[in-house]
Predicted model as a PDB file, atoms N, CA, C, CB and O in Angstrom, pLDDT in the B-factor column:
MODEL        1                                                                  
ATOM      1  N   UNK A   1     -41.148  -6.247  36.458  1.00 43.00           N  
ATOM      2  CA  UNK A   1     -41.025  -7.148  37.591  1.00 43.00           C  
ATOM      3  C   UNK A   1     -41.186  -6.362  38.895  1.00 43.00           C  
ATOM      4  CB  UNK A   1     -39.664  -7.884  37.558  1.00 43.00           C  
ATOM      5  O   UNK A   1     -40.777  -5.202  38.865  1.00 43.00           O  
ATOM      6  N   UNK A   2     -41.725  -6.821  40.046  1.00 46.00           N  
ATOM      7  CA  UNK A   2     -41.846  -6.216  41.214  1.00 46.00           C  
ATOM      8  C   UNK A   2     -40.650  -6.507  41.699  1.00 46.00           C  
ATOM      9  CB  UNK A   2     -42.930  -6.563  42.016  1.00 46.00           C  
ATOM     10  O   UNK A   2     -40.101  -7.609  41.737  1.00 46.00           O  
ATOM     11  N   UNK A   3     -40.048  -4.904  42.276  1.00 50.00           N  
ATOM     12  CA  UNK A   3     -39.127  -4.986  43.812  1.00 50.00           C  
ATOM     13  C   UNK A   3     -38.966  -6.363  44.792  1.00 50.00           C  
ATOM     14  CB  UNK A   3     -39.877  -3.905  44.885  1.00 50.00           C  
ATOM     15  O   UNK A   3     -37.880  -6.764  45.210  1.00 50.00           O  
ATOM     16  N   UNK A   4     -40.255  -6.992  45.066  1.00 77.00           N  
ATOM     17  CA  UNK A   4     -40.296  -7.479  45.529  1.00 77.00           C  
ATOM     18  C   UNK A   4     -39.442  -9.113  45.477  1.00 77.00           C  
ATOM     19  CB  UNK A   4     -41.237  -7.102  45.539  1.00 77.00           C  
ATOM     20  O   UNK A   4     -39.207  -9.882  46.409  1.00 77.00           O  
ATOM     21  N   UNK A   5     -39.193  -9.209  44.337  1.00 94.00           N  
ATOM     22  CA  UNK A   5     -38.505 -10.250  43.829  1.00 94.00           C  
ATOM     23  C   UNK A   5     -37.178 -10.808  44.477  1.00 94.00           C  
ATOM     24  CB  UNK A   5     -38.273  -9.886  42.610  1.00 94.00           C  
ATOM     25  O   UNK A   5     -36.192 -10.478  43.818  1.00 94.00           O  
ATOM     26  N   UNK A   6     -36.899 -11.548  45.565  1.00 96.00           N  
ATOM     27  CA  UNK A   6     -35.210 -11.616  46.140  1.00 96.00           C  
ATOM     28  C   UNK A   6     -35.380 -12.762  45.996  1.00 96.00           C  
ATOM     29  CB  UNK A   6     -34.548 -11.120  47.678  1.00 96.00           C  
ATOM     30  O   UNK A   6     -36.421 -13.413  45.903  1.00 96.00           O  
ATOM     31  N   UNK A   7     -33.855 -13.183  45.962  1.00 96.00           N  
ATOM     32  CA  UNK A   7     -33.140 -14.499  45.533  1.00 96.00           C  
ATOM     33  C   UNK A   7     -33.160 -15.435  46.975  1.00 96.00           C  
ATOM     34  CB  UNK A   7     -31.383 -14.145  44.915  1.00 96.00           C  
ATOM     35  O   UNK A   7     -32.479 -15.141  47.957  1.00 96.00           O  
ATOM     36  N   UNK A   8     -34.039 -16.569  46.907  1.00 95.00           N  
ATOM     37  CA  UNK A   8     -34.207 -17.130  48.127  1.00 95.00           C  
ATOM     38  C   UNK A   8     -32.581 -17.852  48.241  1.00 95.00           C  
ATOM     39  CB  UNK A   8     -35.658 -18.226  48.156  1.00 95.00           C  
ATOM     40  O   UNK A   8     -32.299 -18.174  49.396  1.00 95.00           O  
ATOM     41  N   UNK A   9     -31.979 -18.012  47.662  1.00 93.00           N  
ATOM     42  CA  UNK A   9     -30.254 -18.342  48.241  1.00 93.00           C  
ATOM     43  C   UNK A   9     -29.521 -17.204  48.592  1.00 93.00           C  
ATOM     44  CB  UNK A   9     -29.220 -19.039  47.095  1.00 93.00           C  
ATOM     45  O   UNK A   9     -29.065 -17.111  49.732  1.00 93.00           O  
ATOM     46  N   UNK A  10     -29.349 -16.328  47.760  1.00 93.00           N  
ATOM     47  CA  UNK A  10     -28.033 -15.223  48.280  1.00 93.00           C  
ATOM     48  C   UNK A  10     -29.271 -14.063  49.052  1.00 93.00           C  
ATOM     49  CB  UNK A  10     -26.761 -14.256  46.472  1.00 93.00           C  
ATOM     50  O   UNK A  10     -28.982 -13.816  50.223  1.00 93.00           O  
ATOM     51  N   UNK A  11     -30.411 -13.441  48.599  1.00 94.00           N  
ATOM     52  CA  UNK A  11     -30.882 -12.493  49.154  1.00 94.00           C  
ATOM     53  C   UNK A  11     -30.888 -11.032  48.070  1.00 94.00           C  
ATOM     54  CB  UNK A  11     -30.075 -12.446  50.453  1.00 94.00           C  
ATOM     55  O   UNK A  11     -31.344  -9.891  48.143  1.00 94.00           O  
ATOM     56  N   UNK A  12     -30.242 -11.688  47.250  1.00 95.00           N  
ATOM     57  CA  UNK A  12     -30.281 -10.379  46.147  1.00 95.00           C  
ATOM     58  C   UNK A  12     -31.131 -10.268  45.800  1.00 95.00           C  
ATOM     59  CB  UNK A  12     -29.650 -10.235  45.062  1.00 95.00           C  
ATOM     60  O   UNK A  12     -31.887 -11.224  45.625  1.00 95.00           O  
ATOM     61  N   UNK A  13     -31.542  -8.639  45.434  1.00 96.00           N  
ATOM     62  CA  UNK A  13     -33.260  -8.310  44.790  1.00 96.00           C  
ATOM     63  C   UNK A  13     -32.666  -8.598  43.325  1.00 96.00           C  
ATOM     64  CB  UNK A  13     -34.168  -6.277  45.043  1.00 96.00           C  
ATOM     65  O   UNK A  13     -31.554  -8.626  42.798  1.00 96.00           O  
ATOM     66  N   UNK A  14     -34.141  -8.816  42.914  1.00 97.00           N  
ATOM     67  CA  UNK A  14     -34.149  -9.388  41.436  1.00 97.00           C  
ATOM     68  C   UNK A  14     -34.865  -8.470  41.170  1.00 97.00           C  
ATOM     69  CB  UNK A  14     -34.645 -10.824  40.982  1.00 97.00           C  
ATOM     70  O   UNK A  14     -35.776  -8.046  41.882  1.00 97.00           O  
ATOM     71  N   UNK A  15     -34.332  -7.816  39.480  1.00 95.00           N  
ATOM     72  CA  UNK A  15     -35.270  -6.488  38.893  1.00 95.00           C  
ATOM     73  C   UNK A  15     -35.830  -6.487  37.868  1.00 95.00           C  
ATOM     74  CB  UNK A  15     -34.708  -5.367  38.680  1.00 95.00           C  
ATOM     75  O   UNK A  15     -36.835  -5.844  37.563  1.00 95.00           O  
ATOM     76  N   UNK A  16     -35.004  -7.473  37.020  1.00 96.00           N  
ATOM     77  CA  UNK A  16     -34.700  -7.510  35.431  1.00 96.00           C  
ATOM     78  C   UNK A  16     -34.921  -8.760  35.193  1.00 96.00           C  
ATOM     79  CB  UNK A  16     -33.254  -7.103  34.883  1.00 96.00           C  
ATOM     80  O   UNK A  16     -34.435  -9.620  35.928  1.00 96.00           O  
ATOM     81  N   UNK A  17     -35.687  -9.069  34.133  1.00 95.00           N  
ATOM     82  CA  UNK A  17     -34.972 -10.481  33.897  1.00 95.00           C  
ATOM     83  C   UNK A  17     -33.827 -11.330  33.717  1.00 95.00           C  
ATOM     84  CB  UNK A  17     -35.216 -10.741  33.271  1.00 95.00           C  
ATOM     85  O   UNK A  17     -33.694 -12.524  33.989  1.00 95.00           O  
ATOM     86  N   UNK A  18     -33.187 -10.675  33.315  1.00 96.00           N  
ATOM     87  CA  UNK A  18     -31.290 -10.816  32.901  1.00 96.00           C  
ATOM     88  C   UNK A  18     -30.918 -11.147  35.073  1.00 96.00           C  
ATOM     89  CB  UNK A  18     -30.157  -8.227  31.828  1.00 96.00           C  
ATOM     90  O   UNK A  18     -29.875 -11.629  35.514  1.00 96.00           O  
ATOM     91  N   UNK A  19     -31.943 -10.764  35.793  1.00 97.00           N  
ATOM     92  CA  UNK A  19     -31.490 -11.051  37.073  1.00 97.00           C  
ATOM     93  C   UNK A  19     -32.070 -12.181  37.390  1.00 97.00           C  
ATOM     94  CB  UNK A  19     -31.709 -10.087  38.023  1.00 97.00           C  
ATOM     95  O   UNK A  19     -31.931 -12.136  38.613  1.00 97.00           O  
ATOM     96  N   UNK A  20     -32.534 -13.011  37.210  1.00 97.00           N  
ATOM     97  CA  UNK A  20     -33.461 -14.484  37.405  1.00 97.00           C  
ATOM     98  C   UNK A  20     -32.745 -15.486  36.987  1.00 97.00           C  
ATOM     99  CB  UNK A  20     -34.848 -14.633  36.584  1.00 97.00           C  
ATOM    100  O   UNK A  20     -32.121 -15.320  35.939  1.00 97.00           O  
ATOM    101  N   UNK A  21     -32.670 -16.473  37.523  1.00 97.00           N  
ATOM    102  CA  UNK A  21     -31.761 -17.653  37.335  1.00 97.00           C  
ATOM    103  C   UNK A  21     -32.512 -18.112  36.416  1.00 97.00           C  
ATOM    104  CB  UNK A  21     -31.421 -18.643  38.485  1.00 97.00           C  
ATOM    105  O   UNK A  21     -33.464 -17.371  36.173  1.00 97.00           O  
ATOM    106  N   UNK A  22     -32.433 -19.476  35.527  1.00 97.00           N  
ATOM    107  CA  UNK A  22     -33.428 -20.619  34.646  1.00 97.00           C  
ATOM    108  C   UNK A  22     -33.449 -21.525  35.256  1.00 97.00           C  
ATOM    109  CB  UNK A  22     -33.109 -21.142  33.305  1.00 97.00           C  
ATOM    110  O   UNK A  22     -32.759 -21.779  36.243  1.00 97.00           O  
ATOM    111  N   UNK A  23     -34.576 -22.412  34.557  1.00 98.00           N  
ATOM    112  CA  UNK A  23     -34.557 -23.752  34.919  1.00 98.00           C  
ATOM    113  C   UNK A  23     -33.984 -24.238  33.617  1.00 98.00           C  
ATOM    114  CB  UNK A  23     -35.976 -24.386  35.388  1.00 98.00           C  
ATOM    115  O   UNK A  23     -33.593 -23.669  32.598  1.00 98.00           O  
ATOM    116  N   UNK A  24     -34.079 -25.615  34.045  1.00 97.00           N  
ATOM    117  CA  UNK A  24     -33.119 -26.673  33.154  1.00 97.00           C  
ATOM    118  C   UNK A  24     -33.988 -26.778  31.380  1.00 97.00           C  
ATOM    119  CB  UNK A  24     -33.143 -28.661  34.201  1.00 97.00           C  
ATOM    120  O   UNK A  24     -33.390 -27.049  30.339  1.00 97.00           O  
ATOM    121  N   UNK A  25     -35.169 -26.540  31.477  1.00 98.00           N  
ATOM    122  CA  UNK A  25     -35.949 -26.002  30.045  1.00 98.00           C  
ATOM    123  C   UNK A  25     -35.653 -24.604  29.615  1.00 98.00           C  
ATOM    124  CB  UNK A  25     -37.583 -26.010  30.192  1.00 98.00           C  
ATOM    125  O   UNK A  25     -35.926 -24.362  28.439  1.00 98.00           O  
ATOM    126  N   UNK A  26     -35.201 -23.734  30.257  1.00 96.00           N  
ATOM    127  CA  UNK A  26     -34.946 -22.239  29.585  1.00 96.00           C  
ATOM    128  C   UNK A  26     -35.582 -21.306  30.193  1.00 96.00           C  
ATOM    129  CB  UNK A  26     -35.353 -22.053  28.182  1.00 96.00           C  
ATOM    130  O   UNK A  26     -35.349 -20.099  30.124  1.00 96.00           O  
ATOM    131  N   UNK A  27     -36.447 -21.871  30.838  1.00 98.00           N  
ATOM    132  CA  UNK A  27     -37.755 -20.812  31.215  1.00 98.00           C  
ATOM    133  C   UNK A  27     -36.704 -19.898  32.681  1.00 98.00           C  
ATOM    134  CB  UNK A  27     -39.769 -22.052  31.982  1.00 98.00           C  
ATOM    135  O   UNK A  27     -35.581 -20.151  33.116  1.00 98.00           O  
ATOM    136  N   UNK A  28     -37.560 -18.988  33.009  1.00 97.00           N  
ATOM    137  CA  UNK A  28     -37.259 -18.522  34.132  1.00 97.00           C  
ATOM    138  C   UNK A  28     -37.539 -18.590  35.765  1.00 97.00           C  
ATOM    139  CB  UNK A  28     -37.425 -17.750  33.823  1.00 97.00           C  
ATOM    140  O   UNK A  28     -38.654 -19.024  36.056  1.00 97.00           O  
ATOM    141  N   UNK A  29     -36.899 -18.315  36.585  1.00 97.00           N  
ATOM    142  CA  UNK A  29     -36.866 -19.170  37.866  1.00 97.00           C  
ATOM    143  C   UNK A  29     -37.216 -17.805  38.576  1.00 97.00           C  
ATOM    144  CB  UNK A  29     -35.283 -20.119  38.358  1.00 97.00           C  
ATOM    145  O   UNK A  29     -36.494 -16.829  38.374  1.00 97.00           O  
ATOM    146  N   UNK A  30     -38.096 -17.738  39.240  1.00 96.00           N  
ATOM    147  CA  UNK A  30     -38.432 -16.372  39.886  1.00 96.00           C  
ATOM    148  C   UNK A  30     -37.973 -16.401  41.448  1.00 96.00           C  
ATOM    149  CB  UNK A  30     -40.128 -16.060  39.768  1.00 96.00           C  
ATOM    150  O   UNK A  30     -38.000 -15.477  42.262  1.00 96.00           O  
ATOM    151  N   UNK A  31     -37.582 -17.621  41.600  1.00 96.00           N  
ATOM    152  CA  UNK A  31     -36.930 -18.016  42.838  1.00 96.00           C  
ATOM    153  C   UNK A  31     -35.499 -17.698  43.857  1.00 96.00           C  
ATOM    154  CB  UNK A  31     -36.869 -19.059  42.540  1.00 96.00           C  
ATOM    155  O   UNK A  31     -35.243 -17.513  45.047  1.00 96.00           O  
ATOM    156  N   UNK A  32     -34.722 -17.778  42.412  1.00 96.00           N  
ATOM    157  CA  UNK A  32     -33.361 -17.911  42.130  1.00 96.00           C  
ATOM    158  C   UNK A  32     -32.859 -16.241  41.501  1.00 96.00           C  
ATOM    159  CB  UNK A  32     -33.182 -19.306  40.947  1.00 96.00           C  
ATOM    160  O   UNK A  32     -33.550 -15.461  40.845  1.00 96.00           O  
ATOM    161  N   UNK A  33     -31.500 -16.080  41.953  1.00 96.00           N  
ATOM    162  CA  UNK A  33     -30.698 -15.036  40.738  1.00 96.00           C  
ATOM    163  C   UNK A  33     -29.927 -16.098  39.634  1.00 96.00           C  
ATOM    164  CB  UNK A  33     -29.236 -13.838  41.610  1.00 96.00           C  
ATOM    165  O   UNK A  33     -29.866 -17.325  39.545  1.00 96.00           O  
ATOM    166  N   UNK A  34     -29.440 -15.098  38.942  1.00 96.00           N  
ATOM    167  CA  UNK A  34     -28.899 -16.133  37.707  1.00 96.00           C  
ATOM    168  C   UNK A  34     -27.723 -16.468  37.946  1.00 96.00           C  
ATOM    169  CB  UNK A  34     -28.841 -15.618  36.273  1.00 96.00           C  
ATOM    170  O   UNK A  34     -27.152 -17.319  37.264  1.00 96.00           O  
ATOM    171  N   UNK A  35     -26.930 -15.609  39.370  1.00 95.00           N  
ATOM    172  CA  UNK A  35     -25.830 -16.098  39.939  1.00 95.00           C  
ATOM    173  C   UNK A  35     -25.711 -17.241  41.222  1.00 95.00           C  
ATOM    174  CB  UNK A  35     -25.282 -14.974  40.268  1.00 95.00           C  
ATOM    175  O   UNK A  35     -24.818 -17.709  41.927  1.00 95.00           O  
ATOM    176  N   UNK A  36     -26.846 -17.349  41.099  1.00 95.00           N  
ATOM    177  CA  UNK A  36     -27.490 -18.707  41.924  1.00 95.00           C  
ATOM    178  C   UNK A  36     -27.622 -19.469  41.292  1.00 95.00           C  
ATOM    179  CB  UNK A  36     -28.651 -18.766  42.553  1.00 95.00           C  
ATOM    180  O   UNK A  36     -26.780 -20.316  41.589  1.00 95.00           O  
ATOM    181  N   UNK A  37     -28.265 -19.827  40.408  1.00 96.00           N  
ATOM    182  CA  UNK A  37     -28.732 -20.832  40.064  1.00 96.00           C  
ATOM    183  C   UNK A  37     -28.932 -20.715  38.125  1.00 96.00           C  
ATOM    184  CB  UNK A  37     -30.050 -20.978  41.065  1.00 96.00           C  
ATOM    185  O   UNK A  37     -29.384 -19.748  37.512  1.00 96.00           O  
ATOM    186  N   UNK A  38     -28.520 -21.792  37.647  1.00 96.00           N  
ATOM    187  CA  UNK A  38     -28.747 -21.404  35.670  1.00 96.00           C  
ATOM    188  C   UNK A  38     -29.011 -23.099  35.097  1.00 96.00           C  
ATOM    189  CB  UNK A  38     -26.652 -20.495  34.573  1.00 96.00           C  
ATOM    190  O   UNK A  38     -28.429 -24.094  35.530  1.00 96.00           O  
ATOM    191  N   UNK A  39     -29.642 -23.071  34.443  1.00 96.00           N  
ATOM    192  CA  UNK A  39     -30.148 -24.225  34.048  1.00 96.00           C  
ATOM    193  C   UNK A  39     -30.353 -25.704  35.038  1.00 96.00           C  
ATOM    194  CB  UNK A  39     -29.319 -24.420  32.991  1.00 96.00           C  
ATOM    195  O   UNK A  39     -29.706 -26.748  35.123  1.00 96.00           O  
ATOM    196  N   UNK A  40     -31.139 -25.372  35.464  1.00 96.00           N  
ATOM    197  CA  UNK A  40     -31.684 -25.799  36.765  1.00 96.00           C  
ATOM    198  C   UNK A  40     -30.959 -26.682  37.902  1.00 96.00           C  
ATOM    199  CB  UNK A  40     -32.772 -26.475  36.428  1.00 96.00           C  
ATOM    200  O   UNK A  40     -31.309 -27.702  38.497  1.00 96.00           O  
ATOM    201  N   UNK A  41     -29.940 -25.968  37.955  1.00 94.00           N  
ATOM    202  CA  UNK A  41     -28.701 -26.068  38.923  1.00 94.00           C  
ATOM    203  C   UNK A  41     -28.347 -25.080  39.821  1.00 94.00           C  
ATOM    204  CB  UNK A  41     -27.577 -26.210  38.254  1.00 94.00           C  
ATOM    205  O   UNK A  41     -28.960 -24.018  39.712  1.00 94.00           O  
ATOM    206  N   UNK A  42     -27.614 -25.162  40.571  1.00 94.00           N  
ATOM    207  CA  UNK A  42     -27.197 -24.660  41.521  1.00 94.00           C  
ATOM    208  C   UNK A  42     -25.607 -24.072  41.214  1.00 94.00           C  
ATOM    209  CB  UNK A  42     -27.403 -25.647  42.548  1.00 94.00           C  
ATOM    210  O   UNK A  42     -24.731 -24.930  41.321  1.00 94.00           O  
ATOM    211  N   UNK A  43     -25.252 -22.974  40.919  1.00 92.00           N  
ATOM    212  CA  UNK A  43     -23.962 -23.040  40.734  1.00 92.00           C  
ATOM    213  C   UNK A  43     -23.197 -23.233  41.228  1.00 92.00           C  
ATOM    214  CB  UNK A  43     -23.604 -22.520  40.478  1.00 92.00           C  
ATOM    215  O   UNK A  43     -22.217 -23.731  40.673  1.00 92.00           O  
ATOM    216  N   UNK A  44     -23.214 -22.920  42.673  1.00 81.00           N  
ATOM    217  CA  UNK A  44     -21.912 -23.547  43.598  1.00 81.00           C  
ATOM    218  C   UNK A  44     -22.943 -24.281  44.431  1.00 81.00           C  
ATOM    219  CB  UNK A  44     -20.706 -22.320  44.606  1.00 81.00           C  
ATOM    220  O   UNK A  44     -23.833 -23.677  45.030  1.00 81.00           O  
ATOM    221  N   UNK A  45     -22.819 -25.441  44.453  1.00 65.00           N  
ATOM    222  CA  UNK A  45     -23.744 -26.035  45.507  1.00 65.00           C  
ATOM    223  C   UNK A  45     -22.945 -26.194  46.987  1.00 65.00           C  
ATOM    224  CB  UNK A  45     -24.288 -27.575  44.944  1.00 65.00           C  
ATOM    225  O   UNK A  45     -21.781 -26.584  46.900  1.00 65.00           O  
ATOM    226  N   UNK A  46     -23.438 -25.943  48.241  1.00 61.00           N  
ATOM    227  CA  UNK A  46     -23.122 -26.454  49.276  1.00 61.00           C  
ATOM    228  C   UNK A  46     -21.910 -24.815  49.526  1.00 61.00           C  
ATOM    229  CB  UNK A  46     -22.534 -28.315  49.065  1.00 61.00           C  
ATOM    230  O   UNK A  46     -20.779 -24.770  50.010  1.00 61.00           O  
ATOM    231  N   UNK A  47     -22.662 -23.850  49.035  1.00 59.00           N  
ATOM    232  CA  UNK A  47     -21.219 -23.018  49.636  1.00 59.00           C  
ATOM    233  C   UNK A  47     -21.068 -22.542  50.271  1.00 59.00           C  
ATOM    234  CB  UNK A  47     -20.623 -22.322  49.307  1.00 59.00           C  
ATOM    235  O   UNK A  47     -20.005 -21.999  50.573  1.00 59.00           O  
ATOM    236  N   UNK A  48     -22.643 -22.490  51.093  1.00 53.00           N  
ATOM    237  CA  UNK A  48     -23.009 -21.927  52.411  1.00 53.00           C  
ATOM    238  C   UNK A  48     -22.258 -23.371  53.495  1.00 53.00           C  
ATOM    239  CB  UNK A  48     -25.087 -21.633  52.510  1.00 53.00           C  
ATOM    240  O   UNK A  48     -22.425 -23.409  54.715  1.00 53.00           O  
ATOM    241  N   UNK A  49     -21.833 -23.938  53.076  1.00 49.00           N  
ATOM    242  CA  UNK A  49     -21.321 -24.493  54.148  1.00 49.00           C  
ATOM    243  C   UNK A  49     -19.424 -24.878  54.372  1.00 49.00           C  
ATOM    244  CB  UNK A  49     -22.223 -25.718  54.135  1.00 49.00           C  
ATOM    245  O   UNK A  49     -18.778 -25.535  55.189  1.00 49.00           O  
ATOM    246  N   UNK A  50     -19.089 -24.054  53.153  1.00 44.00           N  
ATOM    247  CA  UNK A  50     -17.831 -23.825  53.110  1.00 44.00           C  
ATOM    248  C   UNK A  50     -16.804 -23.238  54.191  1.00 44.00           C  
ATOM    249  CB  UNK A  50     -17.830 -23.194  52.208  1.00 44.00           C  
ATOM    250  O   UNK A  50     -15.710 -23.725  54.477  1.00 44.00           O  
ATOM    251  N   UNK A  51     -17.336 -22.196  54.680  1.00 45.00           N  
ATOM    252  CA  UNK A  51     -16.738 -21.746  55.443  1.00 45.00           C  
ATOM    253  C   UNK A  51     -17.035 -22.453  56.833  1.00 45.00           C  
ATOM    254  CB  UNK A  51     -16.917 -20.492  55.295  1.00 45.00           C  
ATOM    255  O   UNK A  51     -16.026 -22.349  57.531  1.00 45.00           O  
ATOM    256  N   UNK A  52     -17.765 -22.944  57.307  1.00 43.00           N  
ATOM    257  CA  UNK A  52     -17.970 -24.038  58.607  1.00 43.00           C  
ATOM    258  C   UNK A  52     -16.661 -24.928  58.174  1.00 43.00           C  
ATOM    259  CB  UNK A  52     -19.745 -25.118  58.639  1.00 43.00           C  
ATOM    260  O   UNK A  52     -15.611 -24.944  58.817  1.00 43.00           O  
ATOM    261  N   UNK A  53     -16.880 -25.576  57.115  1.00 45.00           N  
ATOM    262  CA  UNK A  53     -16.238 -26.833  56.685  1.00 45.00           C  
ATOM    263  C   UNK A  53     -14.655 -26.718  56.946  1.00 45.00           C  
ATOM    264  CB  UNK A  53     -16.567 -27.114  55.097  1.00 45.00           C  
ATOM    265  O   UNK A  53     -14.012 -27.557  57.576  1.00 45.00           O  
ATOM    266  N   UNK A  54     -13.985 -25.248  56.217  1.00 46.00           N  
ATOM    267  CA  UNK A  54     -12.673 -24.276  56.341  1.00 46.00           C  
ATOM    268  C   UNK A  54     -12.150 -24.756  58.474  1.00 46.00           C  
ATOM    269  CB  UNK A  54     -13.453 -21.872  55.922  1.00 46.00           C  
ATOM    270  O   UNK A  54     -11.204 -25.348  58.992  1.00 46.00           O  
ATOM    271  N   UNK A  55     -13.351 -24.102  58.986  1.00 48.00           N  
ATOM    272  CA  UNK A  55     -12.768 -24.040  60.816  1.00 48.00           C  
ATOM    273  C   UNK A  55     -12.947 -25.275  61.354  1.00 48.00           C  
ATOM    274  CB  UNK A  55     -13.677 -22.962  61.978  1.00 48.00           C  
ATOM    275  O   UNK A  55     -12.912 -25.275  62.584  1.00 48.00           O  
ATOM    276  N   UNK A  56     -13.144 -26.432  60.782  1.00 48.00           N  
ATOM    277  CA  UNK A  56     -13.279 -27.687  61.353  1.00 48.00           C  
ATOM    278  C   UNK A  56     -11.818 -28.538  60.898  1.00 48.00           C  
ATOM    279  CB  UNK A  56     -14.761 -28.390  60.788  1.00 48.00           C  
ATOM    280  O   UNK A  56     -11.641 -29.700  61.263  1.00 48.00           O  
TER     281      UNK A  56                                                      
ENDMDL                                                                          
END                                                                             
């Protein structure tokens, strides 16, 4: 896999496959880490807006 590979949600480089999230068929998500995203979900959805949500 190329270096080049980062997780368009968190920003983590992706190296490995074991680092790539899935989609909801199994396949792999070159988009995603697998701590982002696993069977074509989102694992924590909305958590970038948690902490806004916390000071309001």
């Amino acid at each position: 896999m190329e270096s080049s590979n980062i997780c368009q949600h968190c920003g983590k480089p992706m190296y490995h496959l074991t680092d790539f999230g899935t989609n909801r068929d199994g396949s792999i998500n070159t988009e995603y880490c697998h701590k982002c995203y696993q069977k074509g979900t989102f694992i924590h959805p909305g958590e970038e807006n948690f902490d806004q949500q916390k000071v309001l």
